[in-house]
C-alpha positions as CSV (number, residue, x, y, z in Angstrom):
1,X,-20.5,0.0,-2.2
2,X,-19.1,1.7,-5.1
3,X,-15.4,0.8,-6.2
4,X,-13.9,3.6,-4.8
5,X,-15.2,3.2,-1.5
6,X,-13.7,-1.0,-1.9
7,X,-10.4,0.5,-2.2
8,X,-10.6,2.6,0.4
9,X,-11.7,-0.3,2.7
10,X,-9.2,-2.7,1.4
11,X,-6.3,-0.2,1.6
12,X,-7.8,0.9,5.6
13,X,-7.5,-3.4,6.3
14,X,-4.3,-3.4,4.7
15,X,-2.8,-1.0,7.1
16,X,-4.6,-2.7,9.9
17,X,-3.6,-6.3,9.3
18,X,0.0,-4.9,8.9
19,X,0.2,-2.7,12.1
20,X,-1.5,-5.9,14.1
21,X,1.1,-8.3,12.6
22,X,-1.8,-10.4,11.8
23,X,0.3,-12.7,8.6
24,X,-3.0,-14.4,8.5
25,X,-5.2,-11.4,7.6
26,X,-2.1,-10.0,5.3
27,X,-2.0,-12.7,2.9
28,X,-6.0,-12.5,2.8
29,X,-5.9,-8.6,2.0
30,X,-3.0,-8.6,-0.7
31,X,-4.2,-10.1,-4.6
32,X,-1.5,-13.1,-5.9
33,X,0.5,-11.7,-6.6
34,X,0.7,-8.3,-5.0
35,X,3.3,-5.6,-6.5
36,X,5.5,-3.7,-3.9
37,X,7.8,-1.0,-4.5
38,X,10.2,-0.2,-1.5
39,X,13.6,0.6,-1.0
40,X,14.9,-3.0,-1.0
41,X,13.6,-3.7,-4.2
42,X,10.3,-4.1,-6.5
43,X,8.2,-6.5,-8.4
44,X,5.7,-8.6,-8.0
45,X,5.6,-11.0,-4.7
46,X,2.9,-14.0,-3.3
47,X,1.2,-12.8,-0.2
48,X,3.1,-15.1,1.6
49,X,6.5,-13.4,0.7
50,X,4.5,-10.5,1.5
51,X,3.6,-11.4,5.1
52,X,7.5,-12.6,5.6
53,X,8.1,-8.6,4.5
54,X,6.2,-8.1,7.5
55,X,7.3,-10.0,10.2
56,X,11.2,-9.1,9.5
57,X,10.6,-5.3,8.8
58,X,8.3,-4.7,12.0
59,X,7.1,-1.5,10.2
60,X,4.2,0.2,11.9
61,X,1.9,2.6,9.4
62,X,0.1,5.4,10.5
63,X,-2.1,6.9,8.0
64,X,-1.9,10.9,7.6
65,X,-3.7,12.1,4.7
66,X,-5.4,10.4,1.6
67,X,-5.5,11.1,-2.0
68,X,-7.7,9.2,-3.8
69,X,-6.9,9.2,-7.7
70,X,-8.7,7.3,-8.9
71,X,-11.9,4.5,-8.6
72,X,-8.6,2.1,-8.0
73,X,-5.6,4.3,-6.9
74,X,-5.6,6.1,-3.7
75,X,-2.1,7.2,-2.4
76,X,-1.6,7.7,1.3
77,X,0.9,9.8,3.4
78,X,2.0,8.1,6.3
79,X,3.9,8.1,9.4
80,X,6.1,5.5,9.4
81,X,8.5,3.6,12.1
82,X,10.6,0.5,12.6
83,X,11.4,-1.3,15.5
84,X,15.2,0.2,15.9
85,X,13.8,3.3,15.3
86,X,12.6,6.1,18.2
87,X,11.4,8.8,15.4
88,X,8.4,8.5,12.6
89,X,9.5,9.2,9.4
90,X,7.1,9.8,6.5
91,X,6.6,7.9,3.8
92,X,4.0,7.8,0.6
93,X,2.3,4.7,-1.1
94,X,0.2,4.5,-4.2
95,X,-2.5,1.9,-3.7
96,X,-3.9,-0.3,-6.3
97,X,-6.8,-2.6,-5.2
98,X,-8.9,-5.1,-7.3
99,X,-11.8,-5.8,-5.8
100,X,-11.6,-5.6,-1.8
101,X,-7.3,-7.0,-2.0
102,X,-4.6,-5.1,-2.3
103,X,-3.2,-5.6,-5.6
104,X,0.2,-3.1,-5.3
105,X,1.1,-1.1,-2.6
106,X,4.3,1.5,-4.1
107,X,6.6,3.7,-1.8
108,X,7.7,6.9,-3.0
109,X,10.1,9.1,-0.6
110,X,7.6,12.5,-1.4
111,X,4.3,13.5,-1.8
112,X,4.7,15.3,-5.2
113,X,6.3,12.1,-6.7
114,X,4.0,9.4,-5.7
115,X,0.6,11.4,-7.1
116,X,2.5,11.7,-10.5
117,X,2.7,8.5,-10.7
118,X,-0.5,7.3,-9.7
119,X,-2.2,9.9,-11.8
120,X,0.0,8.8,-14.9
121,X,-0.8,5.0,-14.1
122,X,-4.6,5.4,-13.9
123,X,-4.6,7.7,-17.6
124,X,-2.4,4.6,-18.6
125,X,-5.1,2.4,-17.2
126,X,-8.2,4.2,-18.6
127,X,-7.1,3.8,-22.1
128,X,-6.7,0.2,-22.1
């Protein structure tokens, strides 16, 4: 399986270990730490933290369309919704895995935004 195709798969678990509510299957998909972006704040988190994010936001994640950037990045468009919500609103997140975990997971409110970003981080990354 080429690297690519391991972030595609970790990033496809992540969204269903997070819609199932399974805390046991988050904290194995995320690296330690993992680095998430969101409206309530950034940096870098345990996966435990991570799977409390989960339980009190009750997000559900629908995938819509994905970009991958690059043998690391892929950003996804998806339809999101919390529980006090009846409507899906959409949301973007650049993906970073290493190796088959999750190793950031970044919300942007657009499209446009979140791919120039993850296209700037992965020219940042290939020069290292």
């Amino acid at each position: 399986m080429s690297t690519s195709e391991r972030t595609e798969a970790a990033v496809g678990r992540w969204h269903e270990v997070v819609n199932g509510g399974d805390l046991d299957g988050v904290r194995a998909v995320v690296a330690d730490p993992v680095v998430v972006n969101g409206p309530k704040g950034s940096g870098p988190i345990t996966p435990g933290d991570f799977a409390g994010w989960i339980v009190r936001s009750g997000i559900e994640l629908r995938p819509r369309s994905w970009h991958p950037v690059s043998e690391r990045v892929v950003v996804v468009e998806q339809d999101a919704r919390w529980p006090q919500d009846r409507e899906w609103s959409r949301v973007v997140t650049v993906f970073r895995a290493s190796g088959d975990r999750v190793s950031a997971a970044l919300r942007f409110p657009e499209l446009r935004a979140a791919l120039e970003f993850a296209r700037l981080y992965a020219d940042l990354a290939a020069t290292e």
